[in-house]
Every structure is written in structure tokens, then in C-alpha cells.
N, C-alpha and C positions, 0 to 999 in steps of 0.2 A: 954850976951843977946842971944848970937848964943846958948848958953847952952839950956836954957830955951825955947828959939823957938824950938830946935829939940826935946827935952820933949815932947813938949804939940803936938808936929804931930803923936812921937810914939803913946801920952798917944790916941791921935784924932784916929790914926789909928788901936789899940788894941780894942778900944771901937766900931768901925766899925766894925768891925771882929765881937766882938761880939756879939754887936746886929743883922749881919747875919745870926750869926748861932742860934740867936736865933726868928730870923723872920723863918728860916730854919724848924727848928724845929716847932715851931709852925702851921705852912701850914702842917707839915707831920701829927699832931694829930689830926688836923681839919679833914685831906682828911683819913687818918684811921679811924675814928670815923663814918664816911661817907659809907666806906664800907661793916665796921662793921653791922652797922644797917641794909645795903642793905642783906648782907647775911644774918641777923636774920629774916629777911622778908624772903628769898628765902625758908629758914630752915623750918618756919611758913605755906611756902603755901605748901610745900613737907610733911610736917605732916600729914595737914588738907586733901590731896591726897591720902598718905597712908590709912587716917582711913577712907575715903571714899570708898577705893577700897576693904580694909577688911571688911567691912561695906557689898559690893556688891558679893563679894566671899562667903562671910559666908552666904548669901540669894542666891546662885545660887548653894551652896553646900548641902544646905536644900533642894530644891527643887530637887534637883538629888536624894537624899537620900531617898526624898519622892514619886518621881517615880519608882524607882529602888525597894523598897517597895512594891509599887505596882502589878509591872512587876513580884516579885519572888513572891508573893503569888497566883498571875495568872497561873505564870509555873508550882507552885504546886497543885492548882486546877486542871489542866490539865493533872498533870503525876499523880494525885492522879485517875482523871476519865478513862485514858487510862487502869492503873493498872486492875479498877474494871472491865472497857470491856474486857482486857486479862484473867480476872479469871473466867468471864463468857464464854469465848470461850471456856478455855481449861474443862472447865467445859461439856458444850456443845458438843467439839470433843469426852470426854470420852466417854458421853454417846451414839456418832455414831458409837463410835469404839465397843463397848460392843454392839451396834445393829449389825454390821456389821460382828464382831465374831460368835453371836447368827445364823444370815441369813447366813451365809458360813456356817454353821454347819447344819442349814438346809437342803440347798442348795446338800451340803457334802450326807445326809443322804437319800435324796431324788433320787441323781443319783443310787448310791446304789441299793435303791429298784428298779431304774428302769431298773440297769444290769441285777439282778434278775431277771423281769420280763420280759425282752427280752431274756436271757436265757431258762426259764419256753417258752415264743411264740414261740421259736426257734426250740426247743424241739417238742413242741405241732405241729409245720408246718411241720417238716418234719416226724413224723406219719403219720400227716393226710395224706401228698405228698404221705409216702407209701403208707397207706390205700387205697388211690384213683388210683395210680398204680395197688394196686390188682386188685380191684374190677373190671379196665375198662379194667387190662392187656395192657397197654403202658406205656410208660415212659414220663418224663417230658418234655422232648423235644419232641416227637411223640406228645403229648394232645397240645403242643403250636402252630405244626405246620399245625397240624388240624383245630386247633381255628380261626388261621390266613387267611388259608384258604378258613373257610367258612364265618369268618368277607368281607374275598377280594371278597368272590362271593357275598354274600349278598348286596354289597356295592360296588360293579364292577363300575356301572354308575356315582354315584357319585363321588367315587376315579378318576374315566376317565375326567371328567367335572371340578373337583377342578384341578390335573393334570394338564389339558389342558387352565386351566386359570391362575394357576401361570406362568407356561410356559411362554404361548402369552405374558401375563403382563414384564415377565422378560426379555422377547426378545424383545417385542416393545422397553422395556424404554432403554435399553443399545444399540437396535439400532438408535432410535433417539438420544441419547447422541453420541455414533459415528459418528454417521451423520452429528450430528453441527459440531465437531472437525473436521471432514475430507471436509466438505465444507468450512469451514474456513480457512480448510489450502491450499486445490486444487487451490482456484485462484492466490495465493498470488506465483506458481510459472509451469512456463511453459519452457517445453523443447522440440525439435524434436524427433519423434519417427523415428528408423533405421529396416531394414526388416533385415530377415537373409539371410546371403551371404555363398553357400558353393563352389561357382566358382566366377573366377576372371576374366573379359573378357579386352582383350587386342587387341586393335583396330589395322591395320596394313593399310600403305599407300597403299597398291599394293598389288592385287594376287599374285605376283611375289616375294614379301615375305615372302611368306610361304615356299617356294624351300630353299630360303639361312638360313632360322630357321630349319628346317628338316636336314640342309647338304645332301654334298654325303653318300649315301647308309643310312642316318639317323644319321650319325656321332655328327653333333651338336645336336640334339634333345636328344639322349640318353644322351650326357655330359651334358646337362643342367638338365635333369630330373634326374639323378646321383647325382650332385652336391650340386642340391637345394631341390631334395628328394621332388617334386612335379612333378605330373603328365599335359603334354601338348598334349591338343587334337586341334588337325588339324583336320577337319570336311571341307563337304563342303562348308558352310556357307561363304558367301562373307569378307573378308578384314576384320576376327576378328580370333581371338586364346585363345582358353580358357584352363586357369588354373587350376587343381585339387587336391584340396589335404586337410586331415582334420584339418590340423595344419593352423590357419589362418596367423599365423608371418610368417613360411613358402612361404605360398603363397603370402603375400605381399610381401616379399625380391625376390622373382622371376618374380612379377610382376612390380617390380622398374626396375630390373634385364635386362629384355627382354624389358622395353620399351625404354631404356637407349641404349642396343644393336641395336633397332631399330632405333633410333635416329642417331646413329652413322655410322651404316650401314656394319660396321665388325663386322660377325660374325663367331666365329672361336674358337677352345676349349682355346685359352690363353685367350681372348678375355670376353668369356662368365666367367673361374675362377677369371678374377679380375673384373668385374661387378659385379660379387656375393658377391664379397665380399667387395665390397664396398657399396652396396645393403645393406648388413647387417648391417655393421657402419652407416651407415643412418637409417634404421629399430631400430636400437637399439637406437641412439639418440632420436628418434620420442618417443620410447617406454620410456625413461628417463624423457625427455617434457611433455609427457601426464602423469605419475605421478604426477611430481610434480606440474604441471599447475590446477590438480587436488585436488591438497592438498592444492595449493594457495585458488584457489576458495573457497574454506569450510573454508579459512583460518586457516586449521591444519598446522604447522610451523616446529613439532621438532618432525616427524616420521623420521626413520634414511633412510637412502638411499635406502637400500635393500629392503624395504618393500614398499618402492617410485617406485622402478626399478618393481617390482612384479603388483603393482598396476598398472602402466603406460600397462601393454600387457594385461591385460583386455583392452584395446582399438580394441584389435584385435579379443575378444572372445564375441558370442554372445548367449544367451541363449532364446531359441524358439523365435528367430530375435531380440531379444530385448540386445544391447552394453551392453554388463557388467558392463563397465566403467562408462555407460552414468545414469546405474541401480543403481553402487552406490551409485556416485553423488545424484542421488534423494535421495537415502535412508537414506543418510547421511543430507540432506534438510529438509525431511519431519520427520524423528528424532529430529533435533533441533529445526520443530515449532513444531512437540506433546507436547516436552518433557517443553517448554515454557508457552503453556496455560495448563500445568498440574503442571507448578512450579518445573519439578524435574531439574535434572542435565545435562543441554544441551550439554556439552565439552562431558562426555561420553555415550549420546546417540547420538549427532555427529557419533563421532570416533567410537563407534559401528558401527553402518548404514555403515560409509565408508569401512568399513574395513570387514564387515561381509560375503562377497563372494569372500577374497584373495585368498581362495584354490583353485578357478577356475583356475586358472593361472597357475598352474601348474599340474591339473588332471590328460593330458593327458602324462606327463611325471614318475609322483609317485602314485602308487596304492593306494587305497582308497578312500571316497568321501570327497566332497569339503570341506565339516565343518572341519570336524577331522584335515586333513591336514591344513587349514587358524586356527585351535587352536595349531596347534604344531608351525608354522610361527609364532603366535605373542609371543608365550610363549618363541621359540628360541629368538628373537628380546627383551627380556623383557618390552613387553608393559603393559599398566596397568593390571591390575587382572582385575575391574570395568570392561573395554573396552570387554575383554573374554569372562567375564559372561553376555555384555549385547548382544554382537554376538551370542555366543555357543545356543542360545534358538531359532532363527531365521527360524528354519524346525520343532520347539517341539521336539526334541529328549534328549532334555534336562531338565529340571525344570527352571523354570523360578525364578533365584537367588535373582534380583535385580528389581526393578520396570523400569528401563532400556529395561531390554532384551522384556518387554511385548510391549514397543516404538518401539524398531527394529523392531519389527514381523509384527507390524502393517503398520510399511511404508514402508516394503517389499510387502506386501499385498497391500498397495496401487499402490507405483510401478508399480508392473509389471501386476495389475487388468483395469489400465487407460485404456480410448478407444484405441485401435490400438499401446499399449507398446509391447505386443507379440504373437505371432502368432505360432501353430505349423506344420512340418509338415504332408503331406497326412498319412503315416506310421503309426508313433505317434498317430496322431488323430484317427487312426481306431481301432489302440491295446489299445487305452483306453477306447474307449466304449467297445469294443468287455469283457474287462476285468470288465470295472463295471458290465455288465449284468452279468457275472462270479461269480463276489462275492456275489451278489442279488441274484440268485438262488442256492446259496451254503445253505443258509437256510432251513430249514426245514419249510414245510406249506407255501413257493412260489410256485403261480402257475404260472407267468410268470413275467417278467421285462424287462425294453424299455428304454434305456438310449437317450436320447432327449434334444434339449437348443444345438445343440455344444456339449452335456456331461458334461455341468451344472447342469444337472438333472438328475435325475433317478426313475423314474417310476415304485414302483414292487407291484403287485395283487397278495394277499395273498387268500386260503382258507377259506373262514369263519368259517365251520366247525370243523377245525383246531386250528385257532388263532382266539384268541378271541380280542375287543378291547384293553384291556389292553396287551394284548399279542403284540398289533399289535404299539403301543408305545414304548415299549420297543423294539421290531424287528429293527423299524425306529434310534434308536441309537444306535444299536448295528452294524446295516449296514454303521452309518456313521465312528462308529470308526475305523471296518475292511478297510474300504476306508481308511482313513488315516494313518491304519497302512501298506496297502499293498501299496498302487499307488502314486508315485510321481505327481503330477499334478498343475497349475498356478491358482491362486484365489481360490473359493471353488464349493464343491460340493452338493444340494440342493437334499436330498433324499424324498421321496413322497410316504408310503404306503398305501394302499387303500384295505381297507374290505368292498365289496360288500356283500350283501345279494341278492338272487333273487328266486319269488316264479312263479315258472310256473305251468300252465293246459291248459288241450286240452277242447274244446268245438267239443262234436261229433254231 
């Protein structure tokens, strides 16, 4: 029985088995069969896509084809009609080039004849030229200078009248053009005016002072006038002593000198040599100050010492009373506002103006005048070139290089022309009229001349008989230039000729 029981569980449990693997199996064909179909579907709508999209490409690749089409038969249109306008140009050009061969060859053939025929005129003119020498017996220059002359007589009056109105015309307008610049500029700057100084007066407490400056037998007076190479005059004049001498550093160091002495009340020849010369160290320091307190001002910054040092004793030098120092300062002022409202180069019309009467400073030590010597100082110093040429023109002895030096000249002139900048003296003042009447009747066909104004003026009465109007306009320049070439002299000089006529009769 146990046999047969354990049978029928094997046979129970083989047939389990079996039927799982074949419930197994059966699920797996269902659910493949399942997939299958899903992917024939997928397959189905990825076809149906494809022929869609070849469908839509194949109609976008027509239409490109049929643009593109289009497009190149355009661009041949285009380069076909370019082509035709290129062949009509060069068509066109041939035939300006074959005009333009044609007209140069004309052209060519035309000068030709007309060398020719200026050779044949040529020819013909100077025959005639001789011809007309024979006949009159003068030359070509003789018959022109005839012509011109009886043109200038014929036509005296009116040449004098045009003359006399260009003139006026061109002197008005550039003096009113001056005018506004230098009123423009005058207010805008103000300085004191200084007289000139050729004595030193030095004040004394006590009559009794003058004994112990004289010494025994004159002892101190000579050691002092030795040492400081100025002359002291003792006069009667009350409780003063005055200094002489042309050197004005000089006489300042002696007048520091002596009043230092006086102060002190020893005076004695050791006495007096170390006051001098401590005098000087202080003259010279002043003179160093005033340089470059000078150059501050104008705010010039990089002149070198020496030319600082040169500059500072123009403090001491003064020209027909007017401070050199104080002259340049202006010149160097009235330089930088010209040169402003004319747009040009202010730094070297500055430094011109300041710089343009260094040679004073040292005149009366090295021969020659002031220019020459202040152009060899700045050219030793290597200053600019510019700065040279806008100085070196400041008397006209020069050309005027740069629009610069025409600045300086002008604010030199204004300068020292201001009311009461200079003054000269009685001497001067006499040998300069005396000398303009001089030059005025050096001419021929003056009958008298009267310098007048201060010597601002100059008055000269010519002949009529002699000079004629035109003669007497030309006389009138030619006198101002002799004036300027001969006479040193401050501002200018205003010449005046005058042709009278005068008919007289007696009534008997």
C-alpha cells in the first residue's frame, strides 16, 4: 500500500511540474505575441513617418531647385547686361582716346605755330626797338625814362591824391587796430613809474658828521672813495652828503656803506673796508632777489642763475629815469597780453620782453651796445633760439625773423612811451633837437626846420620852386628814415613837410 501511495504523489507531483511549465510556457507566448504586435505597430507608424517626411523633402527640394532656377537665370541676366554696358564703355573710351590723340596733336601743332610766331614777333620787336632808337637817337631805357616822367608830370596831382589816400587809409586802419590792442591791454596792468637817479643823498644826524667822514687831513674820505671807487661830496648843505658816481651798484654799496658807518659812529679806514664789503654781500644778495623775484613774477622758472644774477642789477640801472628792471618786467607783461589776443606764442614773447635789455647790465663794463652783448649772453647761456630772434629786433637793427620779435618791439614802445615812464636829461634833450634840425636841413631844397612837441616833431619848410609836391612826400620819408637811422631816441618821431606857395605885389 505504502508502495502505491508513494507512486501516485511521484506520479501527483511530475504532473505538477508539468502542468507548470506548461501554464509557463503558455503566459510567455500570450505576452510575446503581445509585444510582437506592439512593435509591428511601432514599425507601421515609423514607415508611415518616413514616407511622410520623404513626401515633404522631396516638395522642399523642388522648391529650392525651382528658386535656385530662378536666382541663376537672374544672375545671368545680369552679368549678360553688365557685359553689354562694359563693351559699350570700352567702346566709348576708344573713341575719347582717339579724340583725345587727335586734340593733343592739335594742340601739339598749334604751340608750334605759335613758337614760330613769337619768334617771327620777336624778331619784328626788336627792329622796330632799333628802328625807333635810330630815328629818336635814345635807347630803350632813356625813351622809358622819359615816358615815365612825363606820365609822373602829366599826372603829378592825381598820383599825390591817390598816394595821399592810400596812405591816410593804411595808417588810419592799423592805427586803430593798434589802438584797440594797446587799450586793451594798458588797463589790465599798472605799475609805479621811477625818475632817474645819478646822485645818492645820504642824510647825516649832525653837522659834526661830516668832520669824522672827511677824517684828519681827509684821510677817511679818500679811503672810502678809493675803495668803493665813488665819488663824496661834502657841500655846504645842511646834515646831507652826497654820492657820485656812474656805476649805480657802486653807489648803492657805498651808500649802504656810509650809512651803516654812520649808524655806528666808527669811522676809520678798517672800519670803512669791512662795511664795504659787507655792503657788497648785501648789494649782491639784493641783486640775486631781484632777479629772481623777477622771474617769479612773469612766472619764468628754468632761466639758469647767471642770467638771473645779470638780470637782478638792472634793478640798479635806469634808462632816461625809467628802472630797467621795472622796463622789463613790463615788456615781458605787455608781450604775453599782445602775443594772447593775436594767438601767437606767449612763453616766447614773455621771455623775449624779459630778457630783451640784458646787455644793459653789463654796458658799462664790456664794449659795445646793449643788443649785440644781451645776444651773445643768451646764446653763451644756450637759451632758446625763438627767445633771440624775438629780442635781437627790438631797436630794428635786425629783420624781424619771427612774428614774436614784431610783440617785443611793440611793448618796448609801449613801455617806455606810458605818461611819465621816461624822462630825459637837459643835455640829451638839447642835442636831440639841435641834431633833428640837422638832419632836416641836410636836404637839399630845405629852407628851414623847427623841431617842436618836446622833439616829437619836426617841422621842415621846403622851396616850392625846387620841390615839388611829389617831391615833398618822398622828402617826408626819407627824413624819417635818416632819423632812424641816425638818432637814438624814446617813442617816435612825427615829421611835418610843408610846401608853401606865396604870390606877392606891391600896390603903388
Amino acid at each position: 500500500m505504502s508502495i502505491y501511495i508513494t507512486l501516485e504523489k511521484i506520479i501527483i507531483f511530475v504532473i505538477g511540474i508539468l502542468l507548470g511549465f506548461l501554464i509557463r510556457y503558455l503566459l510567455a507566448y500570450f505576452q510575446a505575441s503581445s509585444l510582437e504586435f506592439k512593435l509591428k505597430q511601432k514599425i507601421d507608424e515609423v514607415a508611415n513617418k518616413e514616407k511622410e517626411i520623404i513626401l515633404e523633402a522631396e516638395k522642399k527640394a523642388l522648391e529650392i531647385l525651382e528658386n535656385t532656377q530662378k536666382e541663376r537665370e537672374e544672375i545671368i541676366r545680369d552679368l549678360r547686361n553688365r557685359e553689354e554696358r562694359l563693351v559699350n564703355r570700352e567702346n566709348s573710351l576708344d573713341i575719347k582716346e582717339k579724340e583725345l590723340i587727335e586734340e593733343k596733336n592739335f594742340i601739339k601743332n598749334k604751340n608750334m605755330e605759335l613758337e614760330i610766331k613769337e619768334r617771327e614777333i620777336k624778331i619784328l620787336k626788336e627792329e622796330y626797338e632799333k628802328n625807333l632808337e635810330k630815328i629818336a637817337e635814345l635807347t630803350k631805357e632813356e625813351a622809358l625814362s622819359l615816358l615815365f616822367q612825363k606820365i609822373e608830370k602829366d599826372n603829378e596831382q592825381t598820383l599825390i591824391q591817390r598816394m595821399t589816400k592810400l596812405f591816410n587809409y593804411q595808417k588810419e586802419e592799423l592805427e586803430n587796430k593798434a589802438n584797440e590792442l594797446i587799450i586793451s591791454i594798458l588797463p589790465r596792468y599798472s605799475r609805479s613809474v621811477a625818475n632817474e637817479i645819478n646822485l645818492s643823498i645820504v642824510s647825516l644826524p649832525s653837522e659834526e658828521m661830516k668832520g669824522r667822514i672827511i677824517g684828519k687831513e681827509g684821510r677817511n674820505i679818500r679811503y672810502f672813495e678809493k675803495l668803493s671807487g665813488v665819488q663824496v661830496i661834502v657841500d655846504e648843505t645842511p646834515e646831507i652828503v652826497t654820492l657820485s658816481s656812474f656805476d649805480p651798484i657802486r653807489r648803492e654799496i657805498a651808500k649802504i656803506a656810509l650809512e651803516k658807518l654812520i649808524q655806528d659812529g666808527r669811522i676809520h679806514p678798517a672800519s670803512i673796508e669791512e662795511t664795504l664789503v659787507w655792503a657788497k654781500e648785501k648789494v649782491e644778495d639784493d641783486i640775486k632777489n631781484a632777479g629772481k623775484n623777477a622771474a617769479l613774477e612773469l612766472g619764468i622758472l628754468d632761466l639758469p642763475e647767471e642770467v638771473l644774477y645779470l638780470m637782478g642789477k638792472l634793478k640798479f640801472r635806469y634808462s632816461y629815469g625809467q628802472n630797467v628792471l621795472q622796463h622789463s618786467i613790463e615788456v615781458a607783461t605787455f608781450s604775453r597780453m599782445i602775443a594772447e589776443e593775436l594767438k601767437l606764442d606767449t612763453e616766447v614773447a614773455k621771455r623775449g620782453g624779459f630778457l630783451h635789455d640784458i646787455g644793459k647790465s653789463v654796458t658799462h663794463e664790456i664794449e659795445g651796445s646793449h643788443l649785440e652783448i644781451g645776444i651773445k649772453i643768451l646764446e653763451r647761456y644756450n637759451i632758446d633760439e625763438r627767445v633771440i630772434l624775438a629780442m635781437k629786433s627790438h631797436h630794428e637793427t635786425y629783420p624781424f625773423a619771427i612774428p614774436e620779435a614784431y610783440i617785443v618791439l611793440a611793448a618796448d614802445a609801449i613801455s617806455s612811451k606810458r605818461l611819465g615812464a621816461r624822462s630825459e636829461t637837459l643835455e640829451a634833450y638839447l642835442q636831440r633837437l639841435e641834431n633833428l634840425e640837422k638832419i632836416a636841413l641836410s636836404f637839399a631844397g630845405v629852407d628851414k626846420a623847427y623841431s617842436i612837441s618836446g622833439g616829437r616833431e619836426i617841422w621842415v619848410f621846403v622851396k616850392p620852386e625846387e620841390i615839388s609836391d611829389l617831391e615833398m612826400i618822398k622828402m617826408a620819408q626819407n627824413i624819417a628814415k635818416k632819423i632812424e637811422q641816425t638818432l637814438r631816441y624814446p617813442g617816435e618821431i612825427k615829421v611835418v613837410v610843408v610846401r608853401e606857395n606865396r604870390a606877392v605885389e606891391y600896390a603903388k
